[in-house]
N, C-alpha and C positions, 0 to 999 in steps of 0.2 A: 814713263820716262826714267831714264836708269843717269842722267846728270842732271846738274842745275847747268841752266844756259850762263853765259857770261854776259857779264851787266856792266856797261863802262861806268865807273866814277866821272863826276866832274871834277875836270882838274882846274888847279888854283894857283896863280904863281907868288901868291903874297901866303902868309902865314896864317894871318886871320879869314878865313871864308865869310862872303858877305850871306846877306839874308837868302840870297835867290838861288848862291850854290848851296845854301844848306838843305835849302828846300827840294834841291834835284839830289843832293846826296840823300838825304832823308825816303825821296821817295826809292830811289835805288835799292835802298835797303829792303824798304816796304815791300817791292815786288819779290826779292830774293824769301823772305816769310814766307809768302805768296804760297810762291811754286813750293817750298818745304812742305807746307802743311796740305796743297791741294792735288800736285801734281808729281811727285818725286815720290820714287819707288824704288828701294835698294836695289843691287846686281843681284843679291843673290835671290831675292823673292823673286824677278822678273826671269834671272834664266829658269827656276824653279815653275814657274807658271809659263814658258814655253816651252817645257817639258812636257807638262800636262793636256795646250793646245795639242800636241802634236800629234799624242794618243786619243783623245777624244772626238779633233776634228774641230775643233772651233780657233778660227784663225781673224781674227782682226771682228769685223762687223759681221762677216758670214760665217754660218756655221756649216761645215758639210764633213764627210766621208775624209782622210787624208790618204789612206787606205786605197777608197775604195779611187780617187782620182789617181791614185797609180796604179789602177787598172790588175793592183792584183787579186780582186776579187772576180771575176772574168772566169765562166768555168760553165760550164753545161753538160750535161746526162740525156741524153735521146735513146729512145728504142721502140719498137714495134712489136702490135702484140697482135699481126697478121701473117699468115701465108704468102711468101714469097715466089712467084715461078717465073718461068720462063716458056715464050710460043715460040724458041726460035734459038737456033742451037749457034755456037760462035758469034752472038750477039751481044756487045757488051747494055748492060739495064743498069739504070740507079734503082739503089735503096731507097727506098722512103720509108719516112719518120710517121707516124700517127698520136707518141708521147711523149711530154717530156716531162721529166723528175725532177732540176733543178735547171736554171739557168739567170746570166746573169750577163747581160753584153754578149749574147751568142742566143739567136734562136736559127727554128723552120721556117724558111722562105716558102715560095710561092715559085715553082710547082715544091710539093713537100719532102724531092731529094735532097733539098739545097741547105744547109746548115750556114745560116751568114753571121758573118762577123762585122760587131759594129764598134770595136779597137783594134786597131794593129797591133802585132806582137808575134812574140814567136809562140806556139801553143803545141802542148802534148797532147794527141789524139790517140784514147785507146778503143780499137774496134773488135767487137766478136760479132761471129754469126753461127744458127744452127743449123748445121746442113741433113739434110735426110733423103735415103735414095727410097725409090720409089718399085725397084726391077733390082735381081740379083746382077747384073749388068754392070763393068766399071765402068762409073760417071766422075769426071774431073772439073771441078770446082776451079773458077779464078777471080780474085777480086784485086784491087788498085784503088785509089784516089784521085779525081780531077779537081784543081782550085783552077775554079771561074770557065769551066767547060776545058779545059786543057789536061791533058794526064798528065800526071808526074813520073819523069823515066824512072825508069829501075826497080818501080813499086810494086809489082805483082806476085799476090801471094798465089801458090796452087796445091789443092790438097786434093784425092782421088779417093770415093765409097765404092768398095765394092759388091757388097749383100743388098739384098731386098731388108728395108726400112731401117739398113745402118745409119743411125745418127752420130755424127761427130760434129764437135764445136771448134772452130780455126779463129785465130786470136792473132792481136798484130798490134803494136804501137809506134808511133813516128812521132820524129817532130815538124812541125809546120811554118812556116813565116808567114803573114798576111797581113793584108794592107784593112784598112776599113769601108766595110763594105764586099769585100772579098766572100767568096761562097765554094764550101769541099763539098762533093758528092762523091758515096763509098760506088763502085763500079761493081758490076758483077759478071761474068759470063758462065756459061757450061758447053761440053759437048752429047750432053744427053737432056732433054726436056723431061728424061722419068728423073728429073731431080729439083727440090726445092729450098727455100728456106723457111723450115718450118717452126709457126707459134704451137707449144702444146700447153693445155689445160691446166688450171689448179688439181690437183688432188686434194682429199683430204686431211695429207700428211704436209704436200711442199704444197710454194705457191706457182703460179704457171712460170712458164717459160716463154722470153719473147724471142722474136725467129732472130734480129741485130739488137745491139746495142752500140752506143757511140759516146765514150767520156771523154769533154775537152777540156783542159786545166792550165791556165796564166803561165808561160815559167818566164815572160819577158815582155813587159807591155811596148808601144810604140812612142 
């Protein structure tokens, strides 16, 4: 408590106060000690210790996150360290996820294309994938994004291999709105099946290579 409360006096219209207003003046006083000595805490120590609540997280009786209830700790790393194809050419397929590295209010749903969000907000979504052709053949790659089964206009990336076992990596970041409980799925098509997305091995110099990756990061909770 950053005041003392106000404490009425007993008022007296004669000059001499008798025994019983002294006794309520008296106590009056007594409670003003009171609060001094048990309850009264300067401005400056108390805006100084709502400084320190704020950073720490402990607010009143509960202690939590302050941070993290505004949802700007929200963020997730997904990728896959499988072989991607396709049976079927002008077919759009999800990605699916089999790892994740970090997350936080963002996982893999159920089936494992589904990346769901359990705060709304607006979020940066950065996607790569590694493509690799299978035939010296030109094969053209297309991926896009659906939230909640629906694709997002305008979104289609297209990249084209031409050699037998050309790898190239196609990269893309957006930003996303979503509600909670909301779910993106990266989209994939080709017009050639001699083409994949391919996981390759650790060596013993690097470490392996996963065929997608998917980093999502807070930039505005809901």
């Amino acid at each position: 408590m950053s005041k003392i409360l106000n404490l009425k006096f007993p008022s007296s219209a004669s000059t001499e106060p008798n025994a019983q207003q002294f006794n309520q003046l008296l106590a009056a006083v007594q409670q003003i000690v009171l609060q001094l000595n048990s309850a009264y805490t300067p401005q400056a120590t108390e805006d100084n210790q709502t400084e320190l609540d704020w950073f720490t997280g402990h607010m009143g009786p509960v202690s939590r996150s302050t941070l993290e209830d505004r949802g700007t700790f929200a963020h997730g790393m997904f990728y896959d360290t499988t072989d991607q194809t396709q049976t079927a050419v002008n077919t759009a397929k999800a990605i699916t996820w089999n790892s994740t590295a970090y997350a936080k209010h963002i996982s893999v749903g159920s089936p494992t294309s589904r990346i769901v969000f359990s705060k709304a907000g607006r979020y940066k979504v950065e996607f790569t994938a590694q493509l690799n052709s299978k035939s010296a053949s030109a094969k053209t790659f297309y991926f896009w994004p659906r939230i909640n089964g629906v694709n997002v206009p305008g979104s289609t990336m297209e990249i084209t291999t031409h050699d037998n076992l050309e790898a190239k990596t196609v990269a893309r970041a957006g930003i996303f709105e979503v509600n909670n409980g909301d779910y993106l799925e990266a989209m994939w098509e080709v017009n050639d099946t001699n083409a994949n997305l391919e996981a390759f091995a650790a060596s013993a110099v690097h470490p392996a290579v996963p065929s997608v990756t998917l980093v999502i990061t807070s930039i505005e909770h809901g």
